[in-house]
C-alpha positions in Angstrom: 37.1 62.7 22.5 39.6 64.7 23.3 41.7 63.7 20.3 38.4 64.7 18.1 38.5 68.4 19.6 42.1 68.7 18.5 41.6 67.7 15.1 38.5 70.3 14.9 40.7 73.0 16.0 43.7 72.1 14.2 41.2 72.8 11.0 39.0 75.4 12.1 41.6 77.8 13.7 39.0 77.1 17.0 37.8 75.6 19.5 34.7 73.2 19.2 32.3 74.6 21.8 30.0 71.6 21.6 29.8 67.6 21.0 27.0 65.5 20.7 27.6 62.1 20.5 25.3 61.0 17.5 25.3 57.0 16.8 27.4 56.0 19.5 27.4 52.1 19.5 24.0 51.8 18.5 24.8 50.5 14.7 26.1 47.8 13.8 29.5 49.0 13.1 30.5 49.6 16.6 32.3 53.3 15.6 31.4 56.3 17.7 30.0 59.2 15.3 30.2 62.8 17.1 29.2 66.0 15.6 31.7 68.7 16.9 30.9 72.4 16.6 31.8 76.1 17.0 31.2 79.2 15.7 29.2 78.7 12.7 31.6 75.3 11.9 30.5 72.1 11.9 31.8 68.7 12.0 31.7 65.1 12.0 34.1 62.9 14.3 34.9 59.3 13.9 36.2 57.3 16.7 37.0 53.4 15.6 39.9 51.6 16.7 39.8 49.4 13.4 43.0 50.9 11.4 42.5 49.2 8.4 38.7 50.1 8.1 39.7 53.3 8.7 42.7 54.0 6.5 40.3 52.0 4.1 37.6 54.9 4.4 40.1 57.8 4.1 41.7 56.5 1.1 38.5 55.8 -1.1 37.2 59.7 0.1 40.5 60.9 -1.2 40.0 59.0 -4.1 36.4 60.1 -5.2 36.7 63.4 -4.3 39.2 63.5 -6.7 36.7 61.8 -9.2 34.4 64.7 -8.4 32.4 62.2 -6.5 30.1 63.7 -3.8 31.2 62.3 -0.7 32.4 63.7 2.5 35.4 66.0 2.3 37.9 64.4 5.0 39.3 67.2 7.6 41.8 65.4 9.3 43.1 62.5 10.9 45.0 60.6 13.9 45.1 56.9 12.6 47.6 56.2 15.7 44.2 57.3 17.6 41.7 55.7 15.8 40.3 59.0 14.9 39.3 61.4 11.8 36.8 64.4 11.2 35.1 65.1 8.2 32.9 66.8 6.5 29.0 67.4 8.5 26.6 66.4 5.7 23.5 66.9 8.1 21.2 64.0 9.4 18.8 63.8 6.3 19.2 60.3 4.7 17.3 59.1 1.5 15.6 56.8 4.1 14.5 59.2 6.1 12.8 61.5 3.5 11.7 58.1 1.6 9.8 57.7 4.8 8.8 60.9 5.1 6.9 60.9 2.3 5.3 57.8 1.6 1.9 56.5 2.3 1.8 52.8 1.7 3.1 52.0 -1.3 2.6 55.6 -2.9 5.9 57.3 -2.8 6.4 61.1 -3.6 7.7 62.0 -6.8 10.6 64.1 -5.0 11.8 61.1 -3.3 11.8 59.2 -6.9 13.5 61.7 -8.4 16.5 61.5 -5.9 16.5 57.8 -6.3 16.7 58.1 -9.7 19.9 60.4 -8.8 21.6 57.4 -6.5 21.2 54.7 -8.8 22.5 57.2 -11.7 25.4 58.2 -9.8 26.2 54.3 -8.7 28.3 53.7 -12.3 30.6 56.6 -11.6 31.7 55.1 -8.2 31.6 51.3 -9.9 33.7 51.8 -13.0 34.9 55.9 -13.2 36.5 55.9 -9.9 37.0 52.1 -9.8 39.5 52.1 -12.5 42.1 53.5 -10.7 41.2 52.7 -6.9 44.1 51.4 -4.7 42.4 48.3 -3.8 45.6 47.4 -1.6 44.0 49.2 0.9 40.4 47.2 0.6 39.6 45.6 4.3 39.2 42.8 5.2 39.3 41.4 1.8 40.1 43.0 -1.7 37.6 41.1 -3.5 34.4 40.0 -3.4 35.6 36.6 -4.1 35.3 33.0 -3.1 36.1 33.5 0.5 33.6 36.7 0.7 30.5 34.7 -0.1 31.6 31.7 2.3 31.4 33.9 4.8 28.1 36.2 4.2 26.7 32.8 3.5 27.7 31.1 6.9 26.8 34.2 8.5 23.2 34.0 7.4 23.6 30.1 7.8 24.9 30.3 11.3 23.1 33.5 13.0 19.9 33.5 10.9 18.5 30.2 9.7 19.8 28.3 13.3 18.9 30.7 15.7 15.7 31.4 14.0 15.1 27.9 14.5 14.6 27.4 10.8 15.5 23.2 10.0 17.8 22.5 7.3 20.4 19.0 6.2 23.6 21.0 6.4 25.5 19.2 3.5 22.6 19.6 1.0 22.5 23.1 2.2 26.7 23.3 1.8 26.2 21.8 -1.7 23.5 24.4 -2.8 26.2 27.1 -1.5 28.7 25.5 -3.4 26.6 25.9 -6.7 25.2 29.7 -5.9 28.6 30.6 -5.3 30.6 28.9 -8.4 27.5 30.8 -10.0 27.9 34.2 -8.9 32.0 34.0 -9.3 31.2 33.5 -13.5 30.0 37.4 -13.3 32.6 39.9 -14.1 34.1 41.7 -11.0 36.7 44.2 -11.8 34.6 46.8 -10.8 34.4 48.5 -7.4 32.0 47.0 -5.1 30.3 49.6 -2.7 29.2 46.7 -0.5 26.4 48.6 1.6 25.2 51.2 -1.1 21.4 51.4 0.3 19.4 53.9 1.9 20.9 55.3 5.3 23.8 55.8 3.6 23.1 58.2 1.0 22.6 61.8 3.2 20.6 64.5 1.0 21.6 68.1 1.6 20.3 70.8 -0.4 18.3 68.4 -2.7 21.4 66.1 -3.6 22.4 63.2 -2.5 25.9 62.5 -0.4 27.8 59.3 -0.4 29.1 57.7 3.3 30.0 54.3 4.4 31.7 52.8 1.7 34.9 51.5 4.2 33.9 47.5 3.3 34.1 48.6 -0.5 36.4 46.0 -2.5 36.5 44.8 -6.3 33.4 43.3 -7.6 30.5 42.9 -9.8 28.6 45.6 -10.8 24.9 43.7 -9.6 25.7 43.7 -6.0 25.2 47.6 -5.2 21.8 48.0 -7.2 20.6 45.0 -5.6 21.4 46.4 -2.4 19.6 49.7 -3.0 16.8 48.2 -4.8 16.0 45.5 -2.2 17.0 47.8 1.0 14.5 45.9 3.1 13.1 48.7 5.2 13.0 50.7 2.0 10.7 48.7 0.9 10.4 49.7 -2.1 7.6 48.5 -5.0 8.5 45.9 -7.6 7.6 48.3 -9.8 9.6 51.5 -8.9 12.6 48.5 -7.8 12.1 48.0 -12.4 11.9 51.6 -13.3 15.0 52.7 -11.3 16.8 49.4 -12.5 16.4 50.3 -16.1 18.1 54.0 -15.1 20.8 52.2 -13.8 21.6 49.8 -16.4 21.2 53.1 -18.7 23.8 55.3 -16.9 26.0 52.3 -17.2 25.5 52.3 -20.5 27.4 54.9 -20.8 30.6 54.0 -18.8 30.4 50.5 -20.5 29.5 48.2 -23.5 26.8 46.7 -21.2 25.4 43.6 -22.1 22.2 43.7 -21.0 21.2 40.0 -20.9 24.5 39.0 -19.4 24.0 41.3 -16.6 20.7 40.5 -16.3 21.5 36.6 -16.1 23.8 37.3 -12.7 21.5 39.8 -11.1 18.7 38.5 -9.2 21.6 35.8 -7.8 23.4 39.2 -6.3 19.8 40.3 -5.0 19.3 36.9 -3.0 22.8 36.7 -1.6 22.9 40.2 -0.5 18.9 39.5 1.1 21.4 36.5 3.1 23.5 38.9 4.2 21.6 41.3 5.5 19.5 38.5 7.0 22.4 37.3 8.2 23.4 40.7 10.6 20.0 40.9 11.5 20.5 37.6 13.1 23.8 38.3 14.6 22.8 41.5 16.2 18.9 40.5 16.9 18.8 36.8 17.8 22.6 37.2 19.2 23.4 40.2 20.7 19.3 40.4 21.5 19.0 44.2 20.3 15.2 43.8 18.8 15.9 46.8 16.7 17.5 44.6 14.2 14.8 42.4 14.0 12.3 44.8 12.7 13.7 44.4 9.7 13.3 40.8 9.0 9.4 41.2 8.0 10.6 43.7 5.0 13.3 41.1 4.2 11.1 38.1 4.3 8.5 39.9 2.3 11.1 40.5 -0.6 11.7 36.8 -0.8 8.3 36.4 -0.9 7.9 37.9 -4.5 11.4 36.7 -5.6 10.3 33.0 -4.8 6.9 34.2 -7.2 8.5 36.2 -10.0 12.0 35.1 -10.4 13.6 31.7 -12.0 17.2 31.2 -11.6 19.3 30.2 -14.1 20.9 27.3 -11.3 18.9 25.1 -9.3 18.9 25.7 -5.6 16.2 23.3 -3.8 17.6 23.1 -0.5 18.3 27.1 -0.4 14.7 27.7 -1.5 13.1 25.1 1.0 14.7 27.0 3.3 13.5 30.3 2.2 10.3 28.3 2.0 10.7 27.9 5.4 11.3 30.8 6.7 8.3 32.8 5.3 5.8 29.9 7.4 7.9 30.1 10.9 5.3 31.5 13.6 8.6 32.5 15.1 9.7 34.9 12.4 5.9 35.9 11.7 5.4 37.2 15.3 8.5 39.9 14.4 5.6 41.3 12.3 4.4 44.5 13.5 1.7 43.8 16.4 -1.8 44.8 15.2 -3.3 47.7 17.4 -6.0 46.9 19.5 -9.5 46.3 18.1 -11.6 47.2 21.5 -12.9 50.3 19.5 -11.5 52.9 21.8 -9.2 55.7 20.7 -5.7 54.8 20.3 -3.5 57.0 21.7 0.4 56.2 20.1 3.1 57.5 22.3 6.5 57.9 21.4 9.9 59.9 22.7 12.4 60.5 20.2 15.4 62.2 19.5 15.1 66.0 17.9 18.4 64.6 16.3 17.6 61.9 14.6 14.0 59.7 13.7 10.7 61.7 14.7 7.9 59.6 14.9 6.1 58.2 11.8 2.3 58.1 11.2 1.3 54.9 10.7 -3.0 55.2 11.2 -3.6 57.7 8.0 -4.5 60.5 11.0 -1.7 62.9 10.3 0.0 62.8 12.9 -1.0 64.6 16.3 0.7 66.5 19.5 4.7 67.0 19.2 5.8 68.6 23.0 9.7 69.8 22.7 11.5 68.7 26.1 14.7 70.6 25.5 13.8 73.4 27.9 13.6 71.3 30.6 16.7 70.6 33.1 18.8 67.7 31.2 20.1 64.6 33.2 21.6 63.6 30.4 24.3 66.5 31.1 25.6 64.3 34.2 27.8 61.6 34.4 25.7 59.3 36.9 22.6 59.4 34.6 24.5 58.7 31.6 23.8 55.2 30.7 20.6 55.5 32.3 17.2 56.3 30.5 13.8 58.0 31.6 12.4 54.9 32.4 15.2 54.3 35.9 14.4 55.2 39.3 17.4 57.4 39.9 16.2 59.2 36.7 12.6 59.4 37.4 13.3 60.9 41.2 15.6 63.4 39.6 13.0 64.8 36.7 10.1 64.4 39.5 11.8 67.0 41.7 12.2 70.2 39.0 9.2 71.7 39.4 9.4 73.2 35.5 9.3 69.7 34.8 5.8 69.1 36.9 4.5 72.5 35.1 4.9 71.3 31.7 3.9 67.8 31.9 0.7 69.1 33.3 0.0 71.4 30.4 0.6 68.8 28.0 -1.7 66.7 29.9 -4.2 68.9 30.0 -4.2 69.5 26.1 -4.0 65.8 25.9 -7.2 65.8 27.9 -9.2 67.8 26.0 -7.9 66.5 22.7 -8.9 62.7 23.9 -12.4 64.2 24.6 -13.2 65.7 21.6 -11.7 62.7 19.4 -14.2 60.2 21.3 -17.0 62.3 20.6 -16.3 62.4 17.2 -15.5 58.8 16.6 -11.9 59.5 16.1 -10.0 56.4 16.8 -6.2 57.3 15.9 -3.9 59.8 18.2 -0.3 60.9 18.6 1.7 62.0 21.3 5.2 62.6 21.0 7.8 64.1 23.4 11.3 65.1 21.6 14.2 65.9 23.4 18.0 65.8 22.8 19.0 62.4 22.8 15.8 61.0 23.1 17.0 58.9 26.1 16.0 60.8 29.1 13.7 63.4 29.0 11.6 62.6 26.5 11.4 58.6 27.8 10.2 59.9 31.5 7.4 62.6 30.0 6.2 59.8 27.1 6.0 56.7 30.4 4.4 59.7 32.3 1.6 60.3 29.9 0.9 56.4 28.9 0.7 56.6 33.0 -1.7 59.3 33.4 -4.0 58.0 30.2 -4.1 54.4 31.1 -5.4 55.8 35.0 -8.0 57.7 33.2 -9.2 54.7 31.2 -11.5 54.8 27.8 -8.8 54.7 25.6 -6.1 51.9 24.1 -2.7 53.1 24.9 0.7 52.5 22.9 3.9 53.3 23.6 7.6 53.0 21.7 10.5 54.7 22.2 12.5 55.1 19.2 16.2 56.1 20.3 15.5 53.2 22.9 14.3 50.8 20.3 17.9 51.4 18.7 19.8 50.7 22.2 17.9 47.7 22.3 16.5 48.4 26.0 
């Protein structure tokens, strides 16, 4: 940390008077991102001891700012540290305000429009900047090549399809990975290959979208990054928006190429199924695995796109052990219980619970109600602030004791309660059946977790109504 606030100053010409540790270890990279401020400065702080990945990142932001290429501005650095700051974009990403503003499958024509923006911008970092890219620095492979596809492929063989339980003859399976990849090697790949360019890591300020994340970027076709945006499985996008924003795409790259459209076209729902594997595939690792059910939330979305790909799409190769499996897959009871759980059907009021970070995801409306009470815990004394509560949530003892003896915390779970109270009464009159509590604080780890388990306590006591709870910066800890 320390080598963080020395790089902020070192910029600045000050101190940073605060640092809030954002992601942590939470992701599935395993860096620590940390927003460092003073004065009227912000910025963002990267802690990862992977050199390479990291001398990989700086290079390519060098490189497409150059390019004009919105993507952070890099501050400064301490590779010998396993450290760099760079520029604060804000929290906003395109999947946020995607889900923001969706209801079903109706999505907001300002979200469209910015999605319409990405996959526009995608051909400037594919072949503009690509042309010239130092690919020396690519980690861990410069290519997507041969040995790239073995391994997202054994990844999604090895910590998806076995620990899912999902049956399969190995060899015939080998054999149909043999032909997929042979197929997908015939595309042209000089080109540079984003690798993750989906939704969380396009960040929107002012309107426009922001560019992070592009460290695993290598040479490679240009299919694999509009796949990954298009079939971002919590996206979850339509198959009919997924069309429109394809053919802007292929019309911006147009005009960095002589695109031939069926040739592309011939390669591109391949790139969409082994970029579903590997996704699949870290799902797997870091849900089945590591057992952090956060990851796993996504396998319904992901599972749902193979779905209509298995209804709508004819490969040019045949791939019969592959598609058994995918076959599979979409009848295992143990990948259909990941489905979100059905509320109750007793006919009381459902009252939905959450605690959250003010930082990061508030709480989504799910029932078509609108949403409902959001109480801000910030006021409230903090254990988060010392270093035996820490690693600790709302939910521990040492926690709960602590928060049970401020009295200001006593006064205002009591008012909430009692507007609760009076808001439950007046929904069961009315035949409401759909309610929202939230409590925010500022990690979304203490605070809020005691005051949302307090309410879900006091309700459930009372009786006459169905209580849920979740807690969403928990949820991502995997506790």
């Amino acid at each position: 940390m320390e080598v963080l606030k020395r790089l902020f100053e070192e910029h600045f010409h000050m101190p940073a008077e605060h640092v809030q540790p954002l992601q942590g270890e939470l992701g599935g990279s395993g860096r620590k991102i940390i927003r460092l401020s003073g004065g009227s400065k912000s910025a963002i702080g990267i802690l990862y001891e992977v050199r390479e990945e990291n001398v990989a990142f700086l290079s390519f932001s060098r490189h497409f700012l150059r390019h004009g290429l919105p993507v952070p501005e890099i501050y400064g650095e301490a590779l010998d540290e396993g450290a760099y700051l760079e520029e604060d974009l804000g929290e906003l990403t395109l999947f946020d305000f995607l889900s923001r503003n969706r209801a079903a499958d109706t999505i907001a024509d300002p979200v469209i429009r910015v999605y319409r923006k990405v996959v526009a911008e995608l051909p400037r970092f594919q072949v503009e900047a690509g042309r010239d890219l130092d690919y020396s620095v690519c980690y861990p492979r410069g290519s997507f090549d041969r040995q790239s596809i073995n391994w997202d492929l054994n990844y999604f063989k090895y910590y998806f399809l076995r620990l899912a339980g999902i049956p399969f003859n190995e060899q015939a399976l080998e054999d149909d990975f043999g032909k997929l990849t042979e197929f997908l090697l015939e595309a042209a790949g000089d080109y540079f290959l984003y690798r993750d360019y989906q939704s969380r890591n396009v960040v929107l300020r002012g309107g426009n979208p922001y560019f992070v994340d592009y460290q695993g970027g290598r040479k490679g076709a240009l299919q694999y990054d509009i796949a990954s945006l298009l079939f971002d499985a919590k996206a979850d996008l339509p198959p009919e928006l997924r069309q429109q924003l394809l053919e802007v795409y292929l019309e911006s790259l147009g005009e960095h190429i002589a695109l031939d459209r069926e040739e592309f076209l011939r390669y591109y729902h391949a790139f969409v199924y082994v970029r579903i594997l590997q996704a699949l595939g870290a799902y797997g690792f870091r849900g089945f695995y590591e057992r952090k059910p956060h990851f796993l939330q996504s396998v319904p979305y992901a599972l749902k796109n193979l779905r209509w790909l298995l209804h709508n799409v004819q490969l040019p190769i045949e791939l019969p052990i592959l598609l058994g499996a995918f076959r599979s897959m979409l009848g295992s009871e143990k990948l259909l219980s990941l489905a979100p759980k059905k509320q109750p059907e007793s006919g009381n009021l459902v009252v939905r619970i959450f605690s959250f970070s003010f930082h990061r995801e508030w709480p989504r409306d799910e029932s078509g109600n609108g949403g409902g009470f959001v109480f801000d815990g910030r006021g409230l004394p903090n254990p988060g602030r010392e270093e035996r509560f820490k690693q600790l949530t709302g939910k521990d003892q040492p926690v709960i004791e602590y928060l049970n003896h401020e009295t200001s915390v006593a006064r205002f779970f009591s008012n909430a309660a009692g507007l609760v109270d009076e808001s439950i009464s007046s929904y069961q009159q009315r035949g409401f059946k759909n309610l929202m509590v939230s409590f925010g604080c500022t990690g979304g780890q203490h605070r809020s977790v005691f005051l949302a388990e307090q309410m879900a306590e006091h309700l459930r006591a009372k009786g006459g109504v169905d209580v849920v709870v979740r807690h969403l910066e928990l949820e991502k800890m995997g506790r």
